[in-house]
C-alpha positions in Angstrom: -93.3 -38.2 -186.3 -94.4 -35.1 -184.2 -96.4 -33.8 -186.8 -98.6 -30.5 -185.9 -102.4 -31.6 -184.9 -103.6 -29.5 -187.7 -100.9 -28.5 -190.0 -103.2 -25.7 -191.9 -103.3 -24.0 -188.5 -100.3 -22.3 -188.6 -97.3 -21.4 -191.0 -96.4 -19.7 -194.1 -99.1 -20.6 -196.2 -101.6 -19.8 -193.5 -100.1 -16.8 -191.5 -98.9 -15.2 -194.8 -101.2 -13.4 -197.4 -101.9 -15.1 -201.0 -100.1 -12.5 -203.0 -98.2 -9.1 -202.8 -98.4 -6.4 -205.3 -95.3 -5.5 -207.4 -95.0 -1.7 -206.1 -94.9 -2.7 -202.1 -98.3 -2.4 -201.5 -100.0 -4.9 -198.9 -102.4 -7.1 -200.0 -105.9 -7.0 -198.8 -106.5 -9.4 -195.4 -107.9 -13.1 -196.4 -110.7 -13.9 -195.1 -109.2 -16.8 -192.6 -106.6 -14.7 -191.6 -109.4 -12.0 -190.7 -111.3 -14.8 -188.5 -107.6 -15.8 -186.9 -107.0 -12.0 -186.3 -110.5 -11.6 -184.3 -110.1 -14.7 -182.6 -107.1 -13.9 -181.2 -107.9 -10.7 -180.2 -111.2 -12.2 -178.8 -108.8 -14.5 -176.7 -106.7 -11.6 -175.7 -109.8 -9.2 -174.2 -110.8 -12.8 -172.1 -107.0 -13.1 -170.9 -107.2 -9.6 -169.7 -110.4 -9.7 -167.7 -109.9 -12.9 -166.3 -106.0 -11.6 -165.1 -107.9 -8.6 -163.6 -110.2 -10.7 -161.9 -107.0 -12.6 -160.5 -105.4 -9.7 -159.5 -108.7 -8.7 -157.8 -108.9 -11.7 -155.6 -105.0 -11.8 -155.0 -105.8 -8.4 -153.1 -108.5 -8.6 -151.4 -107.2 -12.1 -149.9 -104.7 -9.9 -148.7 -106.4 -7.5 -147.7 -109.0 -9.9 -145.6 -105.6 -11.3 -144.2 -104.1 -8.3 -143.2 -107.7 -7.4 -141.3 -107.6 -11.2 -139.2 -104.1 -10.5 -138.5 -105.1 -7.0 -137.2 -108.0 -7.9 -135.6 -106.1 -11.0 -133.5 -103.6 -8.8 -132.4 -106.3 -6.4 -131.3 -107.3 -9.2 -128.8 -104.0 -10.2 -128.1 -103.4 -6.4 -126.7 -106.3 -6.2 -124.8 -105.9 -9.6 -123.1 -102.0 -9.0 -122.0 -101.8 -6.3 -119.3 -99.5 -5.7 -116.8 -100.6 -6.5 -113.5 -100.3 -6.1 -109.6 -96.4 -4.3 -108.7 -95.7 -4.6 -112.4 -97.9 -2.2 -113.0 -96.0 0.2 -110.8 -92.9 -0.1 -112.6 -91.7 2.3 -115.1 -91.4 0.9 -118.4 
């Protein structure tokens, strides 16, 4: 049937507020609606540092990568010299 898990989660009896004044005024935030908006915002602030913390580790991966990659081709320069009438030469 692919019914919701919940159906009092979500929709227009839930996401919507009980009533609405006449003149256009909005009505006052229900209480479960207050706990939903919290939640998600509480959800929201963990997204955010846990995407920072991701992007933290993204660069200093590359960073630490960049410094091996250096660092070996550091050795590789000092290892490889010309030698003997090579070293004569003119480039």
């Amino acid at each position: 049937r692919k019914l919701p898990v919940n159906p009092n989660m979500r929709g227009v009896l839930t996401d919507k507020p009980d009533y609405s004044y006449l003149d256009g005024r909005p009505a006052e935030i229900g209480l479960g609606m207050k706990r939903r908006m919290e939640k998600n915002i509480e959800y929201a602030k963990k997204i955010l540092a846990l995407t920072k913390e991701i992007d933290f580790a993204v660069e200093r991966h590359k960073a630490l990568e960049q410094e091996k990659e250096e660092e070996r081709q550091r050795k590789l320069d000092s290892k490889l010299k010309r030698k003997g009438h090579l070293l004569l030469q003119k480039k």
